[in-house]
NUVEXLUM-131917 format. One line per field, with one value per atom (N, C-alpha, C): residue number from 1; residue in three letters; atom name; x, y negated, z. Coordinates in pm, whole numbers, always signed. Last residue first. Example, Ala and Ser with C-alpha at 12.3 -4.5 7.8 and 13.67 -1.06 7.14 Angstrom:
resi = (2;2;2;1;1;1)
resn = (ser;ser;ser;ala;ala;ala)
name = (N;CA;C;N;CA;C)
X = (+1285;+1367;+1290;+1319;+1230;+1320)
Y = (+225;+106;-3;+569;+450;+330)
Z = (+708;+714;+787;+780;+780;+780)
//
This chain:
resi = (214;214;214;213;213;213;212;212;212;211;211;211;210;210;210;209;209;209;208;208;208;207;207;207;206;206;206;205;205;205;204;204;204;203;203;203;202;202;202;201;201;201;200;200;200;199;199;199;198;198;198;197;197;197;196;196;196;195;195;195;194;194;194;193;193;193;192;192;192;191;191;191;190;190;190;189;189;189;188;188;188;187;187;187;186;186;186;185;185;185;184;184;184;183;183;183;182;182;182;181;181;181;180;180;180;179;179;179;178;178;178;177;177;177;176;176;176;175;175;175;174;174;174;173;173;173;172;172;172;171;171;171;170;170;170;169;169;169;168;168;168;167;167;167;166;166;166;165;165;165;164;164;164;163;163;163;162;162;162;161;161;161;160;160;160;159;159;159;158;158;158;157;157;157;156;156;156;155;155;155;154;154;154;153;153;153;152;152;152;151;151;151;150;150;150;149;149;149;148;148;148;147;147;147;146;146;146;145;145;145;144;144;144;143;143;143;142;142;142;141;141;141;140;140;140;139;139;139;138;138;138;137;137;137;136;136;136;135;135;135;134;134;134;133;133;133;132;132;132;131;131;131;130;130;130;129;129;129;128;128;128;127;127;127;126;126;126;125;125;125;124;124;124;123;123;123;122;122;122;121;121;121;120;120;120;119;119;119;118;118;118;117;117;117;116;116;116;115;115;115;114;114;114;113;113;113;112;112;112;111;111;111;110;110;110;109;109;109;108;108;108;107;107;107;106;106;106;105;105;105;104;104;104;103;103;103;102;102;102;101;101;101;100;100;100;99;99;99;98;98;98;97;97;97;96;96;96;95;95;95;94;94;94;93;93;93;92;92;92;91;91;91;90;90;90;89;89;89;88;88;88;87;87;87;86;86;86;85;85;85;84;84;84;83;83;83;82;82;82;81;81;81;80;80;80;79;79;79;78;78;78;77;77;77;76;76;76;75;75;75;74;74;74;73;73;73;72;72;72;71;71;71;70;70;70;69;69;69;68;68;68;67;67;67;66;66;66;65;65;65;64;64;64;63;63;63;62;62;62;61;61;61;60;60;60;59;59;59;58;58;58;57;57;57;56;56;56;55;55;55;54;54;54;53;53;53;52;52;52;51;51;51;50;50;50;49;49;49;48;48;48;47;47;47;46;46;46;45;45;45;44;44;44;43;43;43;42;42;42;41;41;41;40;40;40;39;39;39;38;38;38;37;37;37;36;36;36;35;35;35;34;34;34;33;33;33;32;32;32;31;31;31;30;30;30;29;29;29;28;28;28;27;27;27;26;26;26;25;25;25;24;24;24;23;23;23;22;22;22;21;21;21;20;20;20;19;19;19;18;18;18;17;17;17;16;16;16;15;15;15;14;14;14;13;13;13;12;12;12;11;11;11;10;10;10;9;9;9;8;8;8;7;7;7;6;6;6;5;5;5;4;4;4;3;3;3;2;2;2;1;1;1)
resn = (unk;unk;unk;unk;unk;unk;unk;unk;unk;unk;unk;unk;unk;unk;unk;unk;unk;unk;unk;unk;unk;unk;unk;unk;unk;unk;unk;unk;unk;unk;unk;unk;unk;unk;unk;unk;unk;unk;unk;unk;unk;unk;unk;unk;unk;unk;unk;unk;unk;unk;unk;unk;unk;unk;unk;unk;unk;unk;unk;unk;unk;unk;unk;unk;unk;unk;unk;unk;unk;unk;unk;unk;unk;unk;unk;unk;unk;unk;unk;unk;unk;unk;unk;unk;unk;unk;unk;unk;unk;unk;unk;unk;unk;unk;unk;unk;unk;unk;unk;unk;unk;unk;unk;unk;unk;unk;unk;unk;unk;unk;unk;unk;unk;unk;unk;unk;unk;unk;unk;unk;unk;unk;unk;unk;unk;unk;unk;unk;unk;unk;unk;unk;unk;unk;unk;unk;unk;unk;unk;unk;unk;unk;unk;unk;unk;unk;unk;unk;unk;unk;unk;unk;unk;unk;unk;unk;unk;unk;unk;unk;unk;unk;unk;unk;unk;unk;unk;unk;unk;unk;unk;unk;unk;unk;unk;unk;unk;unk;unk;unk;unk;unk;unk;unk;unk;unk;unk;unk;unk;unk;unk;unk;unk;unk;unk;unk;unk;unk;unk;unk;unk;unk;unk;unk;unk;unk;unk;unk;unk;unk;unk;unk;unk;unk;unk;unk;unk;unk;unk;unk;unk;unk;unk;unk;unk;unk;unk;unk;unk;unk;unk;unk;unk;unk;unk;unk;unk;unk;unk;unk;unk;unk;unk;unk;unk;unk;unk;unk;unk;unk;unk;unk;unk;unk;unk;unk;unk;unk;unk;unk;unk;unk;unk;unk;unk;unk;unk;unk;unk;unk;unk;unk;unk;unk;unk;unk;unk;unk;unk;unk;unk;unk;unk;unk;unk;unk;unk;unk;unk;unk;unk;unk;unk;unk;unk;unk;unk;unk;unk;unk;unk;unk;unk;unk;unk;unk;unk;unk;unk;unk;unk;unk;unk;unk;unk;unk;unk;unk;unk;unk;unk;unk;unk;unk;unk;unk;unk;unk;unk;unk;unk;unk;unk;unk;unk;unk;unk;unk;unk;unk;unk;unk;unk;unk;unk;unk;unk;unk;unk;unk;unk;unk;unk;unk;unk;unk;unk;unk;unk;unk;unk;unk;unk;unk;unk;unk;unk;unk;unk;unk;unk;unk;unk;unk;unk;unk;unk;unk;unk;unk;unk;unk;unk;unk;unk;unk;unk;unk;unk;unk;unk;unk;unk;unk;unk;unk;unk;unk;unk;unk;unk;unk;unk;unk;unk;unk;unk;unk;unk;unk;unk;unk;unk;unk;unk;unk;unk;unk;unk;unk;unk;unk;unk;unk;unk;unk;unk;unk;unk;unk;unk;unk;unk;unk;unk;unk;unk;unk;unk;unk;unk;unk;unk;unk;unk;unk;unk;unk;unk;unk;unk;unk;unk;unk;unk;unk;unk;unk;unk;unk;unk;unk;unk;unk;unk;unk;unk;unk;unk;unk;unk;unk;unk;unk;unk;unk;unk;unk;unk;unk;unk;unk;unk;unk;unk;unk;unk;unk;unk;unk;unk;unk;unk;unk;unk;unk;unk;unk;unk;unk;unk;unk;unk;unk;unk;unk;unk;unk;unk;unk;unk;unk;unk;unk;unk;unk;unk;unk;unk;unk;unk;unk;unk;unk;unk;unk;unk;unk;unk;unk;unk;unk;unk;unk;unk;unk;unk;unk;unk;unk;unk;unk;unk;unk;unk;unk;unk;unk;unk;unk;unk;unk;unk;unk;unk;unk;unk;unk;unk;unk;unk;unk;unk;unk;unk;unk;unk;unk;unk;unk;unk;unk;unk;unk;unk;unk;unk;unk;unk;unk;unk;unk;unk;unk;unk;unk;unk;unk;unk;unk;unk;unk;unk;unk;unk;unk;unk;unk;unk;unk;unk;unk;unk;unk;unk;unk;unk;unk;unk;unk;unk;unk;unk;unk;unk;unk;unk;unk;unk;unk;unk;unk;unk;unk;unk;unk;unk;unk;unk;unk;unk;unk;unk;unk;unk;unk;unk;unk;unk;unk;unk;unk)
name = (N;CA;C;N;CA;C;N;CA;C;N;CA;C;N;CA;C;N;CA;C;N;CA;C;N;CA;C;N;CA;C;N;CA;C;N;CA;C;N;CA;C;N;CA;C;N;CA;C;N;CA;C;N;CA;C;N;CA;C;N;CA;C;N;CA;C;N;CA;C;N;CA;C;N;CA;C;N;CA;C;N;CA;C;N;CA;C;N;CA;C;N;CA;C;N;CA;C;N;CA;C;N;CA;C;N;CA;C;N;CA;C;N;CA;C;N;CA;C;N;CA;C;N;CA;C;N;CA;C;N;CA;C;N;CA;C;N;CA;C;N;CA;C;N;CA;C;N;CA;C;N;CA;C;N;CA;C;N;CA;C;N;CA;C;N;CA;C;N;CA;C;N;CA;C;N;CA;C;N;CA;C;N;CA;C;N;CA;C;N;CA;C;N;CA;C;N;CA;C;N;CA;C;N;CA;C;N;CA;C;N;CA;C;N;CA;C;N;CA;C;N;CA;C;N;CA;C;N;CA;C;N;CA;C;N;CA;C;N;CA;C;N;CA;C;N;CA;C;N;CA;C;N;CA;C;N;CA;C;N;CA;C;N;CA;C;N;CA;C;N;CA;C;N;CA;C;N;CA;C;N;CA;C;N;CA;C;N;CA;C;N;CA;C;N;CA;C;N;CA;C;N;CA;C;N;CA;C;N;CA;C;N;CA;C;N;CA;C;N;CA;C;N;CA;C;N;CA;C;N;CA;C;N;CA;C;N;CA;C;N;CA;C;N;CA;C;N;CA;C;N;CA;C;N;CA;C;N;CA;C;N;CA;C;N;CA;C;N;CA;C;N;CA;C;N;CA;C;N;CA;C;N;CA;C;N;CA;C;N;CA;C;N;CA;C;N;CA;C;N;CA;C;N;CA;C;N;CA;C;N;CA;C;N;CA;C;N;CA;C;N;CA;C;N;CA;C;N;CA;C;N;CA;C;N;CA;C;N;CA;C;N;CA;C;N;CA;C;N;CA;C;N;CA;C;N;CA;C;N;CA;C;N;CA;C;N;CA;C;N;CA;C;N;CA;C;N;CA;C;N;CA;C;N;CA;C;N;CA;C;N;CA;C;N;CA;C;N;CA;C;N;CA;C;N;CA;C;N;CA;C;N;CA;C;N;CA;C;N;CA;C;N;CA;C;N;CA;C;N;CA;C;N;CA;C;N;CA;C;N;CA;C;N;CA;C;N;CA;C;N;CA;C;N;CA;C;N;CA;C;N;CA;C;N;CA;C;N;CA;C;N;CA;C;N;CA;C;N;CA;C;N;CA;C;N;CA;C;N;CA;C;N;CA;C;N;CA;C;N;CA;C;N;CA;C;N;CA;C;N;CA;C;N;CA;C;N;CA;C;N;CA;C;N;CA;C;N;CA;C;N;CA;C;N;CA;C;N;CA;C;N;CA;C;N;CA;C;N;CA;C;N;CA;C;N;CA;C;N;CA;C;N;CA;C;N;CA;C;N;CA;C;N;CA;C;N;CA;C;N;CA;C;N;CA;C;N;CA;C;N;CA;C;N;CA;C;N;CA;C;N;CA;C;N;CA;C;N;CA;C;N;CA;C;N;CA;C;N;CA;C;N;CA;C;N;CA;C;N;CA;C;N;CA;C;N;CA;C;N;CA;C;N;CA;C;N;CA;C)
X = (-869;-797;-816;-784;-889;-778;-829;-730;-810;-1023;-960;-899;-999;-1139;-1127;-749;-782;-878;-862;-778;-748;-993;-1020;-982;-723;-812;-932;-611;-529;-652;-812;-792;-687;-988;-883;-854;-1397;-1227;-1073;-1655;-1576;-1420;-1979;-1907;-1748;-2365;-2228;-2117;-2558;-2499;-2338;-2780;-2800;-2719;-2646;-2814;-2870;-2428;-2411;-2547;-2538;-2516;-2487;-2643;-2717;-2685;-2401;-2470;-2607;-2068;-2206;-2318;-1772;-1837;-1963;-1718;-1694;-1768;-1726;-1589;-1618;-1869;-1934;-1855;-1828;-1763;-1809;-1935;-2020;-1923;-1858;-1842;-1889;-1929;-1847;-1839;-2126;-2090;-2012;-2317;-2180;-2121;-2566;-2486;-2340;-2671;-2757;-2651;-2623;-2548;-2583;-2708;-2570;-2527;-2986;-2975;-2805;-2950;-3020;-2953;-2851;-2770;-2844;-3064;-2954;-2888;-3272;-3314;-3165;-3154;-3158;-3223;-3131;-3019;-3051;-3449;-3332;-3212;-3492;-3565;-3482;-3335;-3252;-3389;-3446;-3330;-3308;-3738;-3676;-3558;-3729;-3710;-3684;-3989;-3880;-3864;-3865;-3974;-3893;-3609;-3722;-3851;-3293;-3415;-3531;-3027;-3092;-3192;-2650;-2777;-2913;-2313;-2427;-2574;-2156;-2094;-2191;-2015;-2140;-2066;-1910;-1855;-1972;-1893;-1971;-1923;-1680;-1693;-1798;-1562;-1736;-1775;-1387;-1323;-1450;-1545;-1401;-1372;-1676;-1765;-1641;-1740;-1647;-1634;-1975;-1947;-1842;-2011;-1930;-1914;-2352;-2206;-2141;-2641;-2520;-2383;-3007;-2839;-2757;-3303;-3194;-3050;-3632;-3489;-3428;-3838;-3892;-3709;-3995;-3869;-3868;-4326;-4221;-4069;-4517;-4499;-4402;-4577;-4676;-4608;-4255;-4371;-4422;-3913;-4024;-4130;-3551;-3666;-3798;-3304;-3425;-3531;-2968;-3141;-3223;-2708;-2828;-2953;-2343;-2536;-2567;-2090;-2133;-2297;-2076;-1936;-2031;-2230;-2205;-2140;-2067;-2044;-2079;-2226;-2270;-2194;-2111;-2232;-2302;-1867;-1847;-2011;-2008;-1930;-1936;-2064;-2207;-2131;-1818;-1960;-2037;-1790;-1689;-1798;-1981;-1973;-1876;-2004;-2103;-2105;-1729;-1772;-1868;-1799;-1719;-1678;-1980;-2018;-1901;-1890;-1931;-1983;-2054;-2063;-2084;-2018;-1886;-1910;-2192;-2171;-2048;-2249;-2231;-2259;-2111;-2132;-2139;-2225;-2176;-2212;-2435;-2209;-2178;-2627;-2598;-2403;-2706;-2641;-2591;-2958;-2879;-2848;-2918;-2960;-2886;-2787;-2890;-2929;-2657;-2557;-2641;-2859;-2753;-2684;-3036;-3049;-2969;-2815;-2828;-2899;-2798;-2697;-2738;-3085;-3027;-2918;-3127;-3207;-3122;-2925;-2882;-2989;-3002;-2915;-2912;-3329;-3224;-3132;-3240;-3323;-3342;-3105;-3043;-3126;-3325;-3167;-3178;-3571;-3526;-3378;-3856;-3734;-3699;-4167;-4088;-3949;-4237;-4222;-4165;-4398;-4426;-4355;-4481;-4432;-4457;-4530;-4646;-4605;-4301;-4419;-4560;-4092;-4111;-4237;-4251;-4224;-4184;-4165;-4299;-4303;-3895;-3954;-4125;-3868;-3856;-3913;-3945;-4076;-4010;-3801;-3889;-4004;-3471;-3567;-3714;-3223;-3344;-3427;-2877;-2979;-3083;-2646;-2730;-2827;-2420;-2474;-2538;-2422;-2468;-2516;-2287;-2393;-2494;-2082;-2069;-2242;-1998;-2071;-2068;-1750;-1812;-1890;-1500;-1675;-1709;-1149;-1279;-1447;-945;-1028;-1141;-845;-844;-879;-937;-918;-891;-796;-834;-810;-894;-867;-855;-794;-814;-751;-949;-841;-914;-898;-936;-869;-884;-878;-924;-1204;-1080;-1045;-1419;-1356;-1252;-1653;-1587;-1503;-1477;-1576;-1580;-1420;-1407;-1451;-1331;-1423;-1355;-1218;-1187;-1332;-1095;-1203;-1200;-935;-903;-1066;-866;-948;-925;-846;-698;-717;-1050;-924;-846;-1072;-1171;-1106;-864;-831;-895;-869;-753;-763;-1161;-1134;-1016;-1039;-1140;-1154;-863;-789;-927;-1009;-922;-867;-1186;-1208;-1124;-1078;-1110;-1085;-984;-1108;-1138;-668;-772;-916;-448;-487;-612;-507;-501;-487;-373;-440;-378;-373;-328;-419;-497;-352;-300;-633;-584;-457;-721;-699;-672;-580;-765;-784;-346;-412;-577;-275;-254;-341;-49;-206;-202;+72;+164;+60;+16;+51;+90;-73;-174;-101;+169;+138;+34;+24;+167;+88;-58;-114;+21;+118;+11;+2;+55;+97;+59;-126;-80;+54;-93;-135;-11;+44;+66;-63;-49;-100;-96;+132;+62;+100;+79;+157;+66;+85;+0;+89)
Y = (+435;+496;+472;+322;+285;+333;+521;+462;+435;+536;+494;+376;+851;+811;+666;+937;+955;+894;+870;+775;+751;+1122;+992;+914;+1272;+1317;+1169;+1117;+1150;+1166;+1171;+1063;+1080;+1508;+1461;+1273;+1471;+1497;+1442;+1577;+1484;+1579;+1416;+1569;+1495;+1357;+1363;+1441;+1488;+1588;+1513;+1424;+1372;+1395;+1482;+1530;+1510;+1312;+1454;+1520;+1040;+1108;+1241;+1181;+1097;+1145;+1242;+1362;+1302;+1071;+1044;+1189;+978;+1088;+1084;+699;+817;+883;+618;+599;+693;+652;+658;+605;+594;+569;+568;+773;+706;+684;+879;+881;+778;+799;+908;+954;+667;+667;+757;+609;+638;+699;+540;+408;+490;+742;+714;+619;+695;+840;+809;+486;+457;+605;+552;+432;+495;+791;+823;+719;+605;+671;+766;+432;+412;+478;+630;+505;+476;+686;+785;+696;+446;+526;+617;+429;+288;+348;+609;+589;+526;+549;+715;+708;+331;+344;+483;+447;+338;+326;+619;+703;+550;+458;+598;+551;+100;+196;+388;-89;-76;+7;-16;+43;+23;-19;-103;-43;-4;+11;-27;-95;-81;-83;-3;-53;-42;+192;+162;+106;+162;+166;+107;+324;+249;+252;+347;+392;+303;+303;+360;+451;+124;+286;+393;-111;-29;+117;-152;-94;-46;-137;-115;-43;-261;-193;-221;-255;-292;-217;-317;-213;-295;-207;-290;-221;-181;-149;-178;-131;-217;-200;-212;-158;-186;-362;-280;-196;-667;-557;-476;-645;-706;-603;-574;-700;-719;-302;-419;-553;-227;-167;-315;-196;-310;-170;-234;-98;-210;-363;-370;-293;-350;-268;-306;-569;-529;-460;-571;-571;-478;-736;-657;-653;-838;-725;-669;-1066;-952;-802;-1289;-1260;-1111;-1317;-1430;-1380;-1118;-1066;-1187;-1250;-1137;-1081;-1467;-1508;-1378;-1259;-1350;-1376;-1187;-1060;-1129;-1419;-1338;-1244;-1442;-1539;-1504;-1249;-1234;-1353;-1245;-1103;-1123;-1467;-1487;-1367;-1370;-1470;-1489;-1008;-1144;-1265;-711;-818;-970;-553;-627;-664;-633;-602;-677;-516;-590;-599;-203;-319;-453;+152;+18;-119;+355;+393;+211;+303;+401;+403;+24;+137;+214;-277;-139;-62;-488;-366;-295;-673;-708;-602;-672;-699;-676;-579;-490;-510;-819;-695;-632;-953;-1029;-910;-804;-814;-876;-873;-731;-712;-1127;-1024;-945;-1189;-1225;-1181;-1055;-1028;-1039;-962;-1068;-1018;-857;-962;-994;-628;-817;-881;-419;-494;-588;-270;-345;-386;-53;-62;-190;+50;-50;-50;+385;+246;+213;+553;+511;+385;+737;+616;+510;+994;+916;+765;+1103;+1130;+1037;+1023;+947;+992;+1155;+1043;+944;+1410;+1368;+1260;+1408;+1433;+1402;+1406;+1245;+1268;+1678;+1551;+1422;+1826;+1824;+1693;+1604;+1689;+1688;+1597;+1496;+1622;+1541;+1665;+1558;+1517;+1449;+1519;+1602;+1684;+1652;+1408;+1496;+1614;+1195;+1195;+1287;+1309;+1310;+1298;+1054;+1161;+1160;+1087;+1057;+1116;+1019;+1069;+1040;+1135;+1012;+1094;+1245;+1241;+1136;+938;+1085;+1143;+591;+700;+830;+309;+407;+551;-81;+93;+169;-332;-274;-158;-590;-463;-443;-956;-860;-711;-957;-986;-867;-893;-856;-962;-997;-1049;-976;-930;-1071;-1100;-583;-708;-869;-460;-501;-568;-380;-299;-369;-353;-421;-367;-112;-203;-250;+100;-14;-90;+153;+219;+178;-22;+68;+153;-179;-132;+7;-270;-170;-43;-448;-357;-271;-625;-528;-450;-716;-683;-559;-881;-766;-670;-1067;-978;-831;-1226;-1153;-1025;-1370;-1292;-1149;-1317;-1370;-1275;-1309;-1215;-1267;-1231;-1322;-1261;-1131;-1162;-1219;-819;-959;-992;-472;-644;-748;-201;-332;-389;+57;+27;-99;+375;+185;+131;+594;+528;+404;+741;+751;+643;+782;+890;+896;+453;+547;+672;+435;+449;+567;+488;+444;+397;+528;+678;+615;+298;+420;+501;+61;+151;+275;-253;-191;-66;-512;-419;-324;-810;-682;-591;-1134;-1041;-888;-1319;-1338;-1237;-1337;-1368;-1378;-1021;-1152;-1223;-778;-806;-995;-619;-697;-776;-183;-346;-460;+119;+0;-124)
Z = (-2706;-2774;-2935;-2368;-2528;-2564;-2061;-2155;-2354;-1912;-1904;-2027;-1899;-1923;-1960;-1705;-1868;-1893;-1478;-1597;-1700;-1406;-1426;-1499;-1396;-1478;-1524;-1167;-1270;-1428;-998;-998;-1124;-994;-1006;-1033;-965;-1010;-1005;-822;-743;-876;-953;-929;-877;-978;-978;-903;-993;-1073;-1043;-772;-907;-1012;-597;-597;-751;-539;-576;-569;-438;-578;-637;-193;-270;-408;-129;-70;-169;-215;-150;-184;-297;-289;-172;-471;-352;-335;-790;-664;-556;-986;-879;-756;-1338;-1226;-1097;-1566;-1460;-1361;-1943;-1761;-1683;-2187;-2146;-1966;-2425;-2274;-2201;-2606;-2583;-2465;-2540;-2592;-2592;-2447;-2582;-2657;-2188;-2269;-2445;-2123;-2152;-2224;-2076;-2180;-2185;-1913;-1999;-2100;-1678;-1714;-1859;-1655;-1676;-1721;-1524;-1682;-1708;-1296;-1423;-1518;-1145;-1186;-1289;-1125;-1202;-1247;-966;-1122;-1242;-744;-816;-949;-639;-743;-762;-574;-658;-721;-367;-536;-621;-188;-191;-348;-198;-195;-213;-187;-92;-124;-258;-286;-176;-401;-326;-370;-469;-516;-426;-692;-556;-640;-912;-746;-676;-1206;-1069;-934;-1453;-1304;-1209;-1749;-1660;-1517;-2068;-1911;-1849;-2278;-2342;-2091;-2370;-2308;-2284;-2418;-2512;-2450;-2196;-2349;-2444;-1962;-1997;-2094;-1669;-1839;-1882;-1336;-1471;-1564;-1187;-1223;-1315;-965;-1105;-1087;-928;-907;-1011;-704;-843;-835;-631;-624;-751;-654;-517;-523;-756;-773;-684;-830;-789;-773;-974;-1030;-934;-937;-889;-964;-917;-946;-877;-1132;-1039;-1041;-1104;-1117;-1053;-1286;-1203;-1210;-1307;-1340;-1256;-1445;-1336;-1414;-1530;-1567;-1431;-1606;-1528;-1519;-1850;-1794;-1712;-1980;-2009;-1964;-1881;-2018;-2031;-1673;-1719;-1847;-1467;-1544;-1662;-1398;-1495;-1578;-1249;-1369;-1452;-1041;-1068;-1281;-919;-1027;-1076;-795;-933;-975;-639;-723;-847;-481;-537;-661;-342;-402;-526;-198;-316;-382;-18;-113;-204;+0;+42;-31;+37;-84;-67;+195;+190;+81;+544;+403;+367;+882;+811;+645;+911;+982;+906;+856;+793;+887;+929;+924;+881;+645;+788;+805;+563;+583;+688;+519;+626;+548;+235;+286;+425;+152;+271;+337;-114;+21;+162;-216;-216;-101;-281;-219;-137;-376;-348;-211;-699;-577;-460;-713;-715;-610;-768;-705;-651;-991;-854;-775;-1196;-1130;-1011;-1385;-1234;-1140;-1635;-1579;-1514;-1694;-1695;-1673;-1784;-1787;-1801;-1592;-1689;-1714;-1578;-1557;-1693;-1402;-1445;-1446;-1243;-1245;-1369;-1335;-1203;-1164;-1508;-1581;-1450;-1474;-1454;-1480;-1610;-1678;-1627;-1355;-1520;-1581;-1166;-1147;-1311;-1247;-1283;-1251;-1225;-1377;-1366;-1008;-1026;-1211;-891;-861;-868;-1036;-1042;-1037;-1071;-1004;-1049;-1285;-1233;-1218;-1320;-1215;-1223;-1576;-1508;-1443;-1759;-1623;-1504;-1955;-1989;-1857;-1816;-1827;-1860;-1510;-1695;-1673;-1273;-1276;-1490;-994;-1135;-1179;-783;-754;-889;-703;-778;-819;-473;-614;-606;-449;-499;-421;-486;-433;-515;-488;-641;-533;-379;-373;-472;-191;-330;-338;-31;+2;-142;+90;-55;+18;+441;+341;+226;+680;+601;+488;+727;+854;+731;+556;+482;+651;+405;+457;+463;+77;+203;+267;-204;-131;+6;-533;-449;-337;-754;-702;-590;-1030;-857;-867;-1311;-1163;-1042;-1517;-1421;-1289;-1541;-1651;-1620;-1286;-1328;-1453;-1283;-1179;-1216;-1454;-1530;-1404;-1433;-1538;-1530;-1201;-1152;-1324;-1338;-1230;-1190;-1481;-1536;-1420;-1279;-1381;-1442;-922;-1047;-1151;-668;-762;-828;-574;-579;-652;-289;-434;-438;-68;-102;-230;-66;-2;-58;-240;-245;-155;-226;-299;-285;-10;-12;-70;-3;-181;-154;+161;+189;+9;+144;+133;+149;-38;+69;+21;-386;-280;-151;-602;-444;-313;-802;-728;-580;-941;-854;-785;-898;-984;-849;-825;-848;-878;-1057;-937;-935;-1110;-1162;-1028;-1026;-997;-1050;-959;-1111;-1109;-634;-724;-873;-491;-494;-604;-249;-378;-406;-55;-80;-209;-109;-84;-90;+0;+0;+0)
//
């Protein structure tokens, strides 16, 4: 783990602790959240820490093609139970995301200047929001960074005030991006949630491959 100067490159993955902590500090701007996603790093910390920036092993991903939708979310699409959309309010979404309880979690680590670099990256496009609605209001929703040259999606957070809201929003998603190419679902850790839904835990090496534009 070193510290991460500005306008500085990241030093190299293999030198990550054993839980995936590669760098503190630095800044979150554009370019810099770009060449960390680039390079499988994401920044993940509260707002009493500085920036920390991780690439764990193994890496939580899910292939779109070995997507699990259960019985009763297959009838959940057949009754067309909810509303799904892109990009139509971000700052909903994140905004959710940071608000929600988690079990095990103090606080959130989508601080305000977490939410103002993702805010810029989703203003060209990089990073998109689903909004799952029923009734006319958003009831869940989740975003990520697209990473349309390497055909990768990097999921960061999700938010759900009714059951099944986002695991609707997550499979509309991951359906739209297999249709768009899509090779892999960046999940980062390994959750009992997503592994319900087919994601699968590989090699951080193997990851990277995914990675590299070819």
């Amino acid at each position: 783990m070193q510290i991460l100067q500005p306008f500085h490159p990241f030093p190299d993955i293999s030198l990550a602790s054993e839980d995936g902590l590669l760098a503190i500090g630095g800044t979150l701007t554009e370019d810099r959240l770009i060449e960390a996603y680039s390079k499988g790093i994401f920044p993940w910390y509260d707002e009493s820490q500085p920036i920390l920036w991780w690439s764990p092993d193994p890496r939580m991903v899910l292939f779109p093609q070995r997507l699990k939708i259960s019985k009763s979310m297959r009838q959940l699409f057949k009754k067309e139970a909810f509303k799904v959309t892109f990009n139509e309010d971000f700052e909903y979404v994140i905004d959710n995301c940071a608000q929600i309880n988690r079990k095990g979690q103090v606080g959130t680590w989508i601080t305000p200047e977490m939410k103002a670099a993702y805010t810029k990256l989703h203003q060209k496009n990089i990073v998109q929001s689903i909004e799952v609605w029923q009734d006319g209001q958003i009831v869940g929703g989740l975003y990520g960074i697209y990473l349309k040259k390497q055909k990768v999606f990097c999921g960061e957070s999700m938010f759900t005030k009714v059951s099944n809201a986002s695991k609707y929003g997550f499979i509309s998603l991951v359906r739209k991006l297999q249709k768009e190419g899509v090779k892999l679902i960046d999940c980062q850790v390994h959750t009992s949630h997503l592994e319900s839904l087919g994601a699968e835990e590989i090699p951080r090496s193997e990851f990277l491959k995914y990675l590299e534009i070819h």
